[in-house]
Backbone bond lengths (Angstrom), bond angles and torsions (degrees), N, CA, C in turn:
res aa  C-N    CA-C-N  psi(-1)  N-CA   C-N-CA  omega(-1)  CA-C   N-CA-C  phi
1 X - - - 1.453 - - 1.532 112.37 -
2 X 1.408 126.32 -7.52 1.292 129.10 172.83 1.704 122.59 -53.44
3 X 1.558 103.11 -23.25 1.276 108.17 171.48 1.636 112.33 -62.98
4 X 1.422 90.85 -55.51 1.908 95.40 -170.98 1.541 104.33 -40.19
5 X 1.430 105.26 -56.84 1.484 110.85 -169.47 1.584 125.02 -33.21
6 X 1.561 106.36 -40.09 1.700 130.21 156.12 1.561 115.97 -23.22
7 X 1.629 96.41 -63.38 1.430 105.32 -163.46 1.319 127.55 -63.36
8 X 1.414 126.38 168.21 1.485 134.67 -168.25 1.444 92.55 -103.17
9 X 1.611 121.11 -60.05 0.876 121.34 -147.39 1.720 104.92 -83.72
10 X 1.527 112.68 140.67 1.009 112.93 -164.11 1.692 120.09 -110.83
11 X 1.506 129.31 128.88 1.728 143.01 -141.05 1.586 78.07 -82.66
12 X 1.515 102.27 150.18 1.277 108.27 158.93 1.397 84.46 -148.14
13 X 1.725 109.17 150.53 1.802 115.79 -158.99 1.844 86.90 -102.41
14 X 1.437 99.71 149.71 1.529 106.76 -165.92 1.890 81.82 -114.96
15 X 1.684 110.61 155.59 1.559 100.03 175.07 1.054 86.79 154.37
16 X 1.880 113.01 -176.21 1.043 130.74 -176.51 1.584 106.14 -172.54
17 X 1.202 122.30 40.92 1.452 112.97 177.65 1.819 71.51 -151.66
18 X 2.172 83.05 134.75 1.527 110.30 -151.18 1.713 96.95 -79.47
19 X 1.545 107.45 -48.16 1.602 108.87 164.92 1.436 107.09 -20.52
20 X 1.531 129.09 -92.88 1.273 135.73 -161.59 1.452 113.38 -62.80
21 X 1.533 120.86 -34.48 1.029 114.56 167.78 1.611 132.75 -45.76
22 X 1.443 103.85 -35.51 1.476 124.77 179.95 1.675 115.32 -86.81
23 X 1.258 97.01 -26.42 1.547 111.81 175.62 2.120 102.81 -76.97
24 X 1.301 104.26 -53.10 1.721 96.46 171.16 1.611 125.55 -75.29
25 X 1.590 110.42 -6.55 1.392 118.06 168.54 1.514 120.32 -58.48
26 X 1.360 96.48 -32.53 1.534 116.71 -155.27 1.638 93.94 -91.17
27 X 1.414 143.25 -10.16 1.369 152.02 168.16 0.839 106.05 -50.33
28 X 1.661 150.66 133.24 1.563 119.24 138.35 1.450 129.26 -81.44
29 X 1.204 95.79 20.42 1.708 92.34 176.90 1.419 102.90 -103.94
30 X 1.752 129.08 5.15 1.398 140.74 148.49 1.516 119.19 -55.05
31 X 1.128 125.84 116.51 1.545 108.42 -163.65 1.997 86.84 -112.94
32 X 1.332 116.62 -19.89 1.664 120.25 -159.97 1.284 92.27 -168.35
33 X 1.477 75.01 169.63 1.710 100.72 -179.85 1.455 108.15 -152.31
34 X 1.710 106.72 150.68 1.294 112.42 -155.33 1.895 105.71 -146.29
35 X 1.184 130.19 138.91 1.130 110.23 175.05 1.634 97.80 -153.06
36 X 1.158 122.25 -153.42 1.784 128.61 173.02 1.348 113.86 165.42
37 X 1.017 133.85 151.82 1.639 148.64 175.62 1.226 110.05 8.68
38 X 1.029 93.44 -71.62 1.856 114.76 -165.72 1.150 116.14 -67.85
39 X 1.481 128.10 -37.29 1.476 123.90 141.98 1.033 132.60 -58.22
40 X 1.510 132.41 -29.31 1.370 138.56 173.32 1.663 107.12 -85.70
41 X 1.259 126.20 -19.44 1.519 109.88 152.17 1.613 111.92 -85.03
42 X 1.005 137.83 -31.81 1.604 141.72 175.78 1.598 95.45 -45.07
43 X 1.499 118.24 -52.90 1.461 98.87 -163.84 1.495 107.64 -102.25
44 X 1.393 119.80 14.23 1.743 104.96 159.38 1.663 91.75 120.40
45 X 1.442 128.03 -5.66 1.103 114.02 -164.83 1.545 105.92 -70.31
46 X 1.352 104.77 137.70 1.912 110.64 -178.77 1.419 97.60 -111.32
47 X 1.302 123.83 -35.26 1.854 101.35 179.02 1.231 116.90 -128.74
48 X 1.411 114.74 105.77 1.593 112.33 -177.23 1.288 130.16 -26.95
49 X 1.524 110.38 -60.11 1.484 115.34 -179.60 1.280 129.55 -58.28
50 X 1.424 108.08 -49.68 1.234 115.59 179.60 1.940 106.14 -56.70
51 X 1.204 106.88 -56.05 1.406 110.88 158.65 1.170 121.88 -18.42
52 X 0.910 142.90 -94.65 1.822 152.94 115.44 0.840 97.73 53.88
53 X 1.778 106.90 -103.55 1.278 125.66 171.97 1.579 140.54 7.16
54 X 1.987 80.43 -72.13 1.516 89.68 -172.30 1.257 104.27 -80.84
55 X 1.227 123.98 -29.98 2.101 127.04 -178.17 1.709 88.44 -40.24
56 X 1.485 115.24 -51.03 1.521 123.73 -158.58 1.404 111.56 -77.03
57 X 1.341 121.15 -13.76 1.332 123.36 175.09 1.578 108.45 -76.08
58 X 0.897 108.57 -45.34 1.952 110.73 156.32 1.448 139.04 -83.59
59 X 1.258 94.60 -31.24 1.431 97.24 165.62 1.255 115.61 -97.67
60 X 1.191 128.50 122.44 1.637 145.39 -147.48 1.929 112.46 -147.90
61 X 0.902 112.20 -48.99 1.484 133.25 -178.63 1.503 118.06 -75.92
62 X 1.213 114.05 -33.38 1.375 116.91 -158.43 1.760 111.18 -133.87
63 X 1.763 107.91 125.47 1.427 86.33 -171.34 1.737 132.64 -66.60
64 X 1.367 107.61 153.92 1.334 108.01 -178.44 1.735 114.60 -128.33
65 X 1.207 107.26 125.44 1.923 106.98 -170.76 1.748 99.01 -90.86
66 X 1.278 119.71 142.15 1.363 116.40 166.48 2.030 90.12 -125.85
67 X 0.942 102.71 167.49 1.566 110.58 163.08 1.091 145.70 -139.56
68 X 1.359 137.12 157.67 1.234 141.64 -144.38 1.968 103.90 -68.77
69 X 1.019 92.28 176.50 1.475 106.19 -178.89 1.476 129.25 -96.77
70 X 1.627 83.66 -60.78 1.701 100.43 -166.10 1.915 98.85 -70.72
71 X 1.340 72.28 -174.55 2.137 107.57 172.81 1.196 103.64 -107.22
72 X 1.195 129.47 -53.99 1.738 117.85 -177.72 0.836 129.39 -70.40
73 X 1.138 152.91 156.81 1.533 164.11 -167.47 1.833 95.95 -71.01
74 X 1.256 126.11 -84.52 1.106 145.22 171.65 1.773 107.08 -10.58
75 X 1.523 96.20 -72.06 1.569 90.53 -176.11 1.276 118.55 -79.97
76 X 1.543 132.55 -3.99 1.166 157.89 -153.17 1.978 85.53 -82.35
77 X 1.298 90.15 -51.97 1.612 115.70 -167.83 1.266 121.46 -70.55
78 X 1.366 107.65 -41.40 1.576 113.80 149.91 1.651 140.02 -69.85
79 X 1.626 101.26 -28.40 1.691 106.49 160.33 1.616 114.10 -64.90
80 X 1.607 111.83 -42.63 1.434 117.35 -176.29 1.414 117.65 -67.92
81 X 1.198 136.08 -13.97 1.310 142.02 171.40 1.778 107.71 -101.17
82 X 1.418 118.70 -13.36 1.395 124.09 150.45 1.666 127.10 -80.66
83 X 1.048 102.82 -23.07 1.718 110.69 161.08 0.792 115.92 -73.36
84 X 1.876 119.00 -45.90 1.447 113.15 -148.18 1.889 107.74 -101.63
85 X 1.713 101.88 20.55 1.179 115.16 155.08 1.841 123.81 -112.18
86 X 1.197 113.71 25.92 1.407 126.84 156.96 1.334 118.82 -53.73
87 X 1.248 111.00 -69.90 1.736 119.64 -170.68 1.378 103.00 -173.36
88 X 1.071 116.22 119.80 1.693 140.38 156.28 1.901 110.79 5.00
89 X 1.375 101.33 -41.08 1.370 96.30 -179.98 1.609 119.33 -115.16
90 X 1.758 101.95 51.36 1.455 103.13 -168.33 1.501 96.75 -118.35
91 X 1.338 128.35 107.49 1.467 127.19 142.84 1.243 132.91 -43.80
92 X 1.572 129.49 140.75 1.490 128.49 -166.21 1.225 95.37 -99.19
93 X 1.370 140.35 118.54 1.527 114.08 159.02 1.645 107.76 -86.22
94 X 1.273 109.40 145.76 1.418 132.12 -179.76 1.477 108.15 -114.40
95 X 1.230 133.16 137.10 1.576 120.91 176.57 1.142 97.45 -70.00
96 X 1.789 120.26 -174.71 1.450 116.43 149.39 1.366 129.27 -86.60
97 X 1.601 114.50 -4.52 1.525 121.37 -171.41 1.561 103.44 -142.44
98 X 1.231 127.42 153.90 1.406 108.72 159.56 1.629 124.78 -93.08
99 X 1.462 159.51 -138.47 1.094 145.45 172.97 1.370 108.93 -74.32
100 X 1.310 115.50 -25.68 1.706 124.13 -163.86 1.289 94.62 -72.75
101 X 1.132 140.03 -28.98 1.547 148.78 -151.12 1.556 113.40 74.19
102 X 1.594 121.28 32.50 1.345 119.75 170.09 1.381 87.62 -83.47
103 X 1.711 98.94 157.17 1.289 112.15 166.56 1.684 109.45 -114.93
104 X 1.609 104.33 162.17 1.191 116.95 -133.80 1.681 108.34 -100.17
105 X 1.725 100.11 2.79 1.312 120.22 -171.91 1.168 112.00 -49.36
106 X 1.566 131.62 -38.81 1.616 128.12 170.66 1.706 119.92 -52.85
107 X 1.434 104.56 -47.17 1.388 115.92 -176.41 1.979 99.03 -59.19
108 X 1.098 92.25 -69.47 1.385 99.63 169.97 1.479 135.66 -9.16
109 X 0.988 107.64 -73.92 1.652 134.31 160.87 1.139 104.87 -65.78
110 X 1.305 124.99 -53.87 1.898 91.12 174.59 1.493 108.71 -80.19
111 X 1.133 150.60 -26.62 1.248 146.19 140.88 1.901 119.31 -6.27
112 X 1.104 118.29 -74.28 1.140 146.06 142.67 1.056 112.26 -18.53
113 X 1.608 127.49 -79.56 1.058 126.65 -163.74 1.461 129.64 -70.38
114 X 2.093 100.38 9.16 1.168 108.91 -156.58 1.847 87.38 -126.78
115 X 1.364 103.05 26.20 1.754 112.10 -173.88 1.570 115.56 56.46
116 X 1.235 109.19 15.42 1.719 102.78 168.14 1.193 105.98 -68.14
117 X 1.488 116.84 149.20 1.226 142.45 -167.70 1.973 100.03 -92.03
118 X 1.086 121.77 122.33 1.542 97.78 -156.45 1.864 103.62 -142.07
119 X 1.246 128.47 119.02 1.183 131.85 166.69 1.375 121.53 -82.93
120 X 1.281 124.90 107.86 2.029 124.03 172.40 1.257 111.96 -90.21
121 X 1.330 87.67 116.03 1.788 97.28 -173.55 1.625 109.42 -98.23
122 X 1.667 110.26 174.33 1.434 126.93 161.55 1.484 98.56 64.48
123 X 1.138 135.62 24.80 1.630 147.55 161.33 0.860 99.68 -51.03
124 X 1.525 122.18 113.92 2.160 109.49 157.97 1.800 98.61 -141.88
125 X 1.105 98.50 36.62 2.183 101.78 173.69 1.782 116.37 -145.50
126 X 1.006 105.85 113.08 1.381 106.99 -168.94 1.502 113.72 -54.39
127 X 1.665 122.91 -9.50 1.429 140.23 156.65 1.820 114.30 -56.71
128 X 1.360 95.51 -32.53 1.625 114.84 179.14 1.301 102.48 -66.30
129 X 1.569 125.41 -71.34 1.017 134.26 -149.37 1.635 106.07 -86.14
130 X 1.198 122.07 -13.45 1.992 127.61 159.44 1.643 91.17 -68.28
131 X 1.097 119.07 -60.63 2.064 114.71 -173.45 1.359 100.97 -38.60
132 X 1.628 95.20 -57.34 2.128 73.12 -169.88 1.150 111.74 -77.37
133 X 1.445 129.22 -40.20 1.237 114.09 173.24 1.440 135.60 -18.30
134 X 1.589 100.48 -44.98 1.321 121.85 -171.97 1.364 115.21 -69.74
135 X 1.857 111.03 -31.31 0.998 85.38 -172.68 1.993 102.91 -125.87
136 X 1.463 115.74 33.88 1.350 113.58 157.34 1.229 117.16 -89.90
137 X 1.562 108.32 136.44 1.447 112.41 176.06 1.817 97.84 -69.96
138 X 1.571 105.68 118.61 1.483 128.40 175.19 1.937 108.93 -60.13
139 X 1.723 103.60 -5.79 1.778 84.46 176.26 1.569 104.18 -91.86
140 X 1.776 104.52 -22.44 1.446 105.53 -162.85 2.029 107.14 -76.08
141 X 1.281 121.67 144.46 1.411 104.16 -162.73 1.732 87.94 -93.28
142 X 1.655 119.51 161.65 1.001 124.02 -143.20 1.718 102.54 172.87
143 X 1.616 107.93 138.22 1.321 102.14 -165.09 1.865 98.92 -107.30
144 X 1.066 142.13 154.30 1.552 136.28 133.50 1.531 118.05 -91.75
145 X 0.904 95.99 117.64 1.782 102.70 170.91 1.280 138.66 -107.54
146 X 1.612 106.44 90.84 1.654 100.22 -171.93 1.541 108.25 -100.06
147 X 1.532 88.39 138.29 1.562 100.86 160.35 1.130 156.45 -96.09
148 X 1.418 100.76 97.26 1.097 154.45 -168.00 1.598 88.90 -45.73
149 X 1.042 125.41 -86.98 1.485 132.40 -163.02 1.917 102.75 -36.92
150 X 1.016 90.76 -68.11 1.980 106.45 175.07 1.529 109.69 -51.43
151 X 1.414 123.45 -40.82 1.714 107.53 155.92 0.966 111.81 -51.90
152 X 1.744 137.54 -40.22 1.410 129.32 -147.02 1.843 90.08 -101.28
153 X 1.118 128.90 2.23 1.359 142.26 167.85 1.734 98.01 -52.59
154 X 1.030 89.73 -59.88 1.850 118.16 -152.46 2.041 101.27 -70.44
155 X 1.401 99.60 -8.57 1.555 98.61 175.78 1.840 94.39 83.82
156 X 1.050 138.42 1.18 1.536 152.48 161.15 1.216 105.04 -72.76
157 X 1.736 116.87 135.53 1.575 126.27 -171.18 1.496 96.92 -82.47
158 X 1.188 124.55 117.83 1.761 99.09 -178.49 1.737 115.13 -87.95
159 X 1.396 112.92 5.12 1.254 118.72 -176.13 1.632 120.47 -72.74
160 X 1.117 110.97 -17.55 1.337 137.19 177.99 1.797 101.26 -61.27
161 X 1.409 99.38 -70.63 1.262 125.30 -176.98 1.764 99.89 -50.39
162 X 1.238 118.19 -62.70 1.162 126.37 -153.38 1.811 88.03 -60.84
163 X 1.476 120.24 -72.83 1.460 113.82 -179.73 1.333 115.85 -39.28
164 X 1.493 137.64 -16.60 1.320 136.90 -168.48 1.703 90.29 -64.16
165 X 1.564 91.65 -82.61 1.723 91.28 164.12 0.735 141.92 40.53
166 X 1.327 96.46 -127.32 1.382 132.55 154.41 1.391 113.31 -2.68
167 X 1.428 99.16 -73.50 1.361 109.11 -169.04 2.136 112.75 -63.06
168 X 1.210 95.66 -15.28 1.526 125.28 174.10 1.514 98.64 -61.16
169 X 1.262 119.19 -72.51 1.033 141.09 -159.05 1.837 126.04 -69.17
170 X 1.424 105.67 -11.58 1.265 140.77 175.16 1.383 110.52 -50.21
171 X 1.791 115.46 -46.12 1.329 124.81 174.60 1.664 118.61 -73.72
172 X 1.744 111.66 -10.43 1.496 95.48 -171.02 1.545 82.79 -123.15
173 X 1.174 132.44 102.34 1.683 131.54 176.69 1.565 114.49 -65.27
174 X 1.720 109.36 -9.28 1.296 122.79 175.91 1.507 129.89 -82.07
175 X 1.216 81.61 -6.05 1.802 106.76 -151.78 1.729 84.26 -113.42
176 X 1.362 113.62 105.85 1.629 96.61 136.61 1.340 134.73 -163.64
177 X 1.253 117.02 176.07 1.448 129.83 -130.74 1.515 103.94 -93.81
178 X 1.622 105.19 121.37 1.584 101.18 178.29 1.803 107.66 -103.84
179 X 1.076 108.38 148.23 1.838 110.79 -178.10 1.772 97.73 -99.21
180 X 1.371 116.89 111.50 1.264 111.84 -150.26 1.895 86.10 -119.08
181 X 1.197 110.97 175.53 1.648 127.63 -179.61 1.439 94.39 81.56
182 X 1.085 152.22 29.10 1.614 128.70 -148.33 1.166 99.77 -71.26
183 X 1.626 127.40 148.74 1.503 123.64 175.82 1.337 106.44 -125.07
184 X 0.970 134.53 29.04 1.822 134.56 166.88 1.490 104.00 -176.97
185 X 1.506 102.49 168.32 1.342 101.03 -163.89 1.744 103.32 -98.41
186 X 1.516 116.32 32.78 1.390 122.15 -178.71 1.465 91.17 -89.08
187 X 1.681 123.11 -46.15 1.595 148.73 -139.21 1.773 73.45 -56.44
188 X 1.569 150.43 -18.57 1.368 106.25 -142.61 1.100 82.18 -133.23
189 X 1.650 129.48 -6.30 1.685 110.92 167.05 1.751 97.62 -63.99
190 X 1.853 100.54 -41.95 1.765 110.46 -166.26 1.705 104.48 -38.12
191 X 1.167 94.29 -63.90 2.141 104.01 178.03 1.371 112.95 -57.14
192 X 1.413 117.96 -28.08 1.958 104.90 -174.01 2.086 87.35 -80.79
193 X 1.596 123.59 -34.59 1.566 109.58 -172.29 1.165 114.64 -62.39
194 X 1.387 124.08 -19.71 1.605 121.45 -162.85 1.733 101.92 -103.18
195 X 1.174 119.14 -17.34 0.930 115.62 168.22 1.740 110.42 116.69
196 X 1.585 120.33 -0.88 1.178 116.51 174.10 1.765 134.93 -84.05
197 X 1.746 90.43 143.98 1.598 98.13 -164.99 1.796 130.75 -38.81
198 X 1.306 99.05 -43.72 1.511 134.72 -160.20 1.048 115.06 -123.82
199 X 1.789 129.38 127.28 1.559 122.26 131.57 1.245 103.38 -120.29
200 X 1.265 89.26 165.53 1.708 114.26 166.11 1.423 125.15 -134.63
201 X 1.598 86.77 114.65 1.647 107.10 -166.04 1.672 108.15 -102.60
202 X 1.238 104.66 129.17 1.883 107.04 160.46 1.303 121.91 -81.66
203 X 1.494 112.72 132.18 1.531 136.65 -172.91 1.597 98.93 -16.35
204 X 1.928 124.70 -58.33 1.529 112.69 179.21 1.297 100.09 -33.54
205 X 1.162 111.24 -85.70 1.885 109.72 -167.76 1.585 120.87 -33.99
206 X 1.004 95.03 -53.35 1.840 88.23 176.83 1.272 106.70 -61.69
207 X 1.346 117.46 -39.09 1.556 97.15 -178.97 1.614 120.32 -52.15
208 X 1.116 115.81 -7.94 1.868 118.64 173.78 1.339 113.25 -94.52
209 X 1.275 108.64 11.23 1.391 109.03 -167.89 2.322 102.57 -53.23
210 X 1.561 94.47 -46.15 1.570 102.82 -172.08 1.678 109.48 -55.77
211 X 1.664 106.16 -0.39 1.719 102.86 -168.06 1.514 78.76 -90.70
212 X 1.037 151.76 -0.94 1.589 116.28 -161.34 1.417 110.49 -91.98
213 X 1.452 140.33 119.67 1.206 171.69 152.49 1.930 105.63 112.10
214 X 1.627 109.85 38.98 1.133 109.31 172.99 1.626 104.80 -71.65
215 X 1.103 73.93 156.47 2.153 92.77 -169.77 1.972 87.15 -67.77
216 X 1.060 60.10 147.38 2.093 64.79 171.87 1.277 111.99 -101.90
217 X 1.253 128.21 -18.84 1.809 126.73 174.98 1.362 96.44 -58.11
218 X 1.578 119.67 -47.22 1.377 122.07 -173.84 1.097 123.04 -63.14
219 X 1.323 125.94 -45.44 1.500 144.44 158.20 1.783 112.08 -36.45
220 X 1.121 105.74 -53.45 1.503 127.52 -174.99 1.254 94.74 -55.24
221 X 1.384 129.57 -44.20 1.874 122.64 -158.97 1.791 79.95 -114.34
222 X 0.882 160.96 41.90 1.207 157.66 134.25 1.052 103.64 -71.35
223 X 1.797 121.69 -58.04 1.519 131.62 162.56 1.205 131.43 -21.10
224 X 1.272 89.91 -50.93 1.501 106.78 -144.60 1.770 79.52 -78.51
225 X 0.755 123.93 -66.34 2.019 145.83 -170.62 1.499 85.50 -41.37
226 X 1.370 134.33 -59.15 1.099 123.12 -171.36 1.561 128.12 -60.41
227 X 1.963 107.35 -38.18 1.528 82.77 -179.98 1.607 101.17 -104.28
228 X 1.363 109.93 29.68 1.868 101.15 157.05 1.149 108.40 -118.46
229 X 1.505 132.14 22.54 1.200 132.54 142.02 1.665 120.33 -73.87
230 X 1.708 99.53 -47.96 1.475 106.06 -165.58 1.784 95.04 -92.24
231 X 1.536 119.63 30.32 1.451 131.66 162.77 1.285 96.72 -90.37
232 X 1.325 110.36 -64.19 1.664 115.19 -171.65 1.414 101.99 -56.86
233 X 1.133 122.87 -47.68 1.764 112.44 -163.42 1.355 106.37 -66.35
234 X 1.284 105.20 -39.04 1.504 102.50 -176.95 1.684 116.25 -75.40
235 X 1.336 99.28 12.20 1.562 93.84 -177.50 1.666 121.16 51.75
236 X 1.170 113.16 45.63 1.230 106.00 -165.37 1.691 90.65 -104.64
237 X 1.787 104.46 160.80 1.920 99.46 -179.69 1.720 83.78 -166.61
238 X 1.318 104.13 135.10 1.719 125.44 158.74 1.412 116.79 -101.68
């Protein structure tokens, strides 16, 4: 773990099952926590709030984003001012568009302008990330989150993008930028070189955290042990 210690950029654990959640809270190399829908139905969650809640009854110290629900702007606006009265250290995530492909820049700004604490999610266009810019109030602190992983989906370098940023982001010191989807545990040296604030990694990935500066000769015969172990188990013979 002496490597992590190096870094600028700071892990926030992505998830939704409260066990592990509470188990990576307790890290200090956990700086946040982050989750959304699709993880909270993936792991069984049946009632948002209560969900919430209890993550927030322990987690106290460290920020945590939950996110909105709706499609419309309107109710979008009314869940986000119901979240963002949980506990002091709860981020709203807001998408950047709703399904229609409106973007969410109105909500935003008045959001903002009303000191909500506010996360913009599913960002992957540096056109995206000038919109919100434009329209978060730069005193209120506030995350952008592009995904990074889902550019690199697309066969697109997202590192490019991510340094654009950055360098974007220079003017709002309040504002900063998490590299979100991460898909290997390289994605977070990639975000501490370019200079970004935030990732958010899921429990797989952290679980490699103990590989970082493993010798690779060692690694190499780890391999090797592994698929002539799972030869023997499998009973396999030529």
């Amino acid at each position: 773990m002496t490597s992590l210690g190096r870094l600028a950029v700071k892990i926030f654990a992505d998830g939704a099952d409260l066990p592990t959640i509470l188990k990576l809270h307790a890290k200090p190399y956990i700086k946040g926590l982050t989750t959304n829908p699709s993880l909270m139905r993936k792991a069984g969650v049946a009632d948002y709030r209560a969900f919430a809640l209890e993550v927030l009854r322990h987690v106290t110290d460290k920020p945590v984003s939950f996110e909105v629900l709706a499609d419309d702007f309107a109710t979008m606006e009314r869940q986000a001012l119901d979240i963002a009265g949980w506990a002091e250290n709860v981020y709203v995530k807001i998408p950047v568009m709703n399904t229609h492909r409106e973007s969410a820049s109105d909500l935003i700004e008045h959001l903002s302008a009303r000191q909500v604490k506010l996360n913009i999610t599913a960002i992957t266009t540096l056109e995206q990330i000038r919109q919100v810019m434009s329209a978060l109030n730069p005193d209120v602190p506030s995350f952008i989150s592009v995904f990074a992983g889902r550019v690199a989906d697309t066969g697109r370098d997202p590192l490019p993008l991510i340094a654009q940023a950055v360098q974007l982001l220079r003017s709002s010191p309040r504002v900063e930028l998490i590299w979100a989807s991460a898909r290997e545990l390289l994605n977070i040296f990639q975000a501490d070189s370019v200079g970004c604030s935030v990732i958010t990694v899921t429990p797989d990935i952290l679980g490699k955290l103990p590989l970082i500066d493993y010798d690779l000769t060692e690694y190499s015969l780890d391999t090797v042990r592994m698929f002539y172990d799972d030869a023997r188990s499998a009973g396999f013979s030529l």
